[in-house]
Each structure stands twice: as structure tokens, then as C-alpha cells.
Backbone as a chain_set.jsonl record, in Angstrom:
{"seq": "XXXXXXXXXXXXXXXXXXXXXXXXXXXXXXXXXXXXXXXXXXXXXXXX", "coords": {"N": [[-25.297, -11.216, 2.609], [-22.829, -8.708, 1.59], [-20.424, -9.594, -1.396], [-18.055, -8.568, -0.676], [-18.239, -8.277, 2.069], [-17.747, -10.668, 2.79], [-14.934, -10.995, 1.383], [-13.33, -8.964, 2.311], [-12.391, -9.676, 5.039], [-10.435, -10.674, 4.918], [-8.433, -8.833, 3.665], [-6.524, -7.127, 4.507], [-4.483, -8.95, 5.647], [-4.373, -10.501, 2.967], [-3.316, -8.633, 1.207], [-0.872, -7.607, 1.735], [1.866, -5.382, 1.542], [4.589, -6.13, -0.981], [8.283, -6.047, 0.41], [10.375, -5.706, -0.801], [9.494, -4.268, -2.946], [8.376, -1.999, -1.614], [11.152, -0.901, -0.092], [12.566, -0.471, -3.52], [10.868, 1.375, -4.24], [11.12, 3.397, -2.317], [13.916, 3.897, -2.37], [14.223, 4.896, -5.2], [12.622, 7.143, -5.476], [14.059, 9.014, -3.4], [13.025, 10.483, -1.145], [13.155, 13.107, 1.448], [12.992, 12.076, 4.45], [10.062, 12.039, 6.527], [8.469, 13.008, 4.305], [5.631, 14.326, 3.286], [2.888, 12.358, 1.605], [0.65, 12.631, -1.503], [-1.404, 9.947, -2.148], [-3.725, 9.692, -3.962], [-6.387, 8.099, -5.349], [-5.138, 5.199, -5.729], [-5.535, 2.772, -4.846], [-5.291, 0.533, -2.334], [-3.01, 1.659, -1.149], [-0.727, 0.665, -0.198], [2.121, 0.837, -1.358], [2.174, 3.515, -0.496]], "CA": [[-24.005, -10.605, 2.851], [-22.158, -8.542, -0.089], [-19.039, -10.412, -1.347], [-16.893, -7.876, -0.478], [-17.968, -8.054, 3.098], [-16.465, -12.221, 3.096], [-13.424, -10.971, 1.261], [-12.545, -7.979, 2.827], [-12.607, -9.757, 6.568], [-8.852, -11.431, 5.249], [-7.714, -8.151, 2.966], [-5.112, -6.666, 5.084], [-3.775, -10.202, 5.331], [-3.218, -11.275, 1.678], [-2.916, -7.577, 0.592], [0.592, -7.373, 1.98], [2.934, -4.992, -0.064], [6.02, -6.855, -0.961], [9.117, -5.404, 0.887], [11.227, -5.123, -1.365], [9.191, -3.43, -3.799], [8.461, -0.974, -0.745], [12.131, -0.321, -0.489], [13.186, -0.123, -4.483], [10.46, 2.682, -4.42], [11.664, 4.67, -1.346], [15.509, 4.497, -2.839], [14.039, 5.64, -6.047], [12.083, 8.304, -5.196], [14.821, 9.725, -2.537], [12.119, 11.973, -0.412], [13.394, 13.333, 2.406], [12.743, 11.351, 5.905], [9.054, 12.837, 6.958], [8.026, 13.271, 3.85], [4.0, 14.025, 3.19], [2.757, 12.219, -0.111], [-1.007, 12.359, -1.519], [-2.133, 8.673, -2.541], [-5.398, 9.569, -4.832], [-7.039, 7.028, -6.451], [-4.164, 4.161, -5.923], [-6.218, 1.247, -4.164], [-4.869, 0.285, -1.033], [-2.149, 2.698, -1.017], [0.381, -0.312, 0.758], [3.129, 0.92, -1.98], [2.63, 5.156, -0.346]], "C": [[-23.372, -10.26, 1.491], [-20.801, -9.693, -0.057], [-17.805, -9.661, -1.128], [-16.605, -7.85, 1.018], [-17.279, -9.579, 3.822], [-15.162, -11.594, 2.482], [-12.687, -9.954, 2.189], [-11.941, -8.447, 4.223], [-10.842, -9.946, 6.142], [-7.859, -10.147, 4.233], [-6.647, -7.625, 3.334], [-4.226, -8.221, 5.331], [-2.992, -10.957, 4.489], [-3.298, -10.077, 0.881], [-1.425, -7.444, 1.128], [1.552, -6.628, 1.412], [4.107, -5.816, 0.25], [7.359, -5.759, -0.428], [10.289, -4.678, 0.191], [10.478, -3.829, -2.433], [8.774, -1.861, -2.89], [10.183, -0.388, -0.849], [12.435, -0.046, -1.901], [12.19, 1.44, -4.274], [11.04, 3.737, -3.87], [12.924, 4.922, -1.832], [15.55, 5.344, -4.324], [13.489, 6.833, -6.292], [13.337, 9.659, -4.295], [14.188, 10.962, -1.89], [12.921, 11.739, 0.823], [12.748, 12.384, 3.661], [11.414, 12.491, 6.529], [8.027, 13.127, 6.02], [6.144, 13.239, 3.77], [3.888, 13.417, 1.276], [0.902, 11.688, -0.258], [-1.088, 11.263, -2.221], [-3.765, 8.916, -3.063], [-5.358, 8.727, -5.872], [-6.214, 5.791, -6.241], [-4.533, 2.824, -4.911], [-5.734, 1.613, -2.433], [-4.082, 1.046, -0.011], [-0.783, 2.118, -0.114], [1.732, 0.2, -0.211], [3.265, 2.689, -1.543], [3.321, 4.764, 0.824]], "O": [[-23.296, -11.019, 0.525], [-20.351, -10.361, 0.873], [-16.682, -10.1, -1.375], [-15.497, -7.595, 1.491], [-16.619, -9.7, 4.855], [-14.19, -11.72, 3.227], [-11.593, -10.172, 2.709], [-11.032, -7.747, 4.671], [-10.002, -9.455, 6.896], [-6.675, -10.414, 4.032], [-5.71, -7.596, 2.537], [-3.052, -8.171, 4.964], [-1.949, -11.603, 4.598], [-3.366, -10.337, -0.32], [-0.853, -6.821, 0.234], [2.246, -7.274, 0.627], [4.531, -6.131, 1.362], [7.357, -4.636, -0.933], [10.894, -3.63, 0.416], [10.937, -2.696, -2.579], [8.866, -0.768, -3.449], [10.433, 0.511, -1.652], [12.772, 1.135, -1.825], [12.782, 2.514, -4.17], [11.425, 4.751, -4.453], [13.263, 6.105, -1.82], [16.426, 6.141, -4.66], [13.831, 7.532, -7.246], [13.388, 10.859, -4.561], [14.595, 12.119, -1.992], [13.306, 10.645, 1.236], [11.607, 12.041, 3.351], [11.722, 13.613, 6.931], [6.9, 13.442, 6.402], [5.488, 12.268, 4.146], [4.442, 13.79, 0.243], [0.201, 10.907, 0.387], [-0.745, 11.563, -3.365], [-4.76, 8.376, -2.581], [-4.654, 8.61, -6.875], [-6.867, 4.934, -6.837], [-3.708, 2.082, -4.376], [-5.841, 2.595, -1.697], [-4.196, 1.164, 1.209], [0.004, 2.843, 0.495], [2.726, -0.175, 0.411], [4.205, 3.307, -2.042], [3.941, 5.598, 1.485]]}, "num_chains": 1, "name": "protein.A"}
């Protein structure tokens, strides 16, 4: 078994984005409500 296929089983689990840091982004950014945004290359993408 690779080792990515034991870690990955719990990754959405203890990948979690932190909430707040979800909100400071969205108040800093100020996109419109709907907005589309491209996430290339940025891992997980729990902070798009």
C-alpha cells in the first residue's frame, strides 16, 4: 500500500481550513457573491 493511500483515508478530516482564516480572506478580497475563482496549483484549495 503507498503511504499516501493510509494518509489520505483521514485528509479531509485533519485538512480542515480554519474559519476564520476563510472569512479574513473573503472580507479581504471583497468578490462579489457568485463569484468564479481559478485555484491552480494551490494544494487542497480549502482557502478558494
Amino acid at each position: 500500500m503507498a503511504i499516501y493511500d493510509s494518509i489520505g483515508k483521514q485528509y479531509t478530516k485533519t485538512r480542515i481550513p480554519d474559519p476564520r482564516i476563510v472569512k479574513t480572506i473573503i472580507n479581504l478580497l471583497n468578490l462579489p457573491q457568485g463569484s468564479i475563482l481559478a485555484d491552480i496549483g494551490a494544494g487542497t484549495g480549502g482557502y478558494t
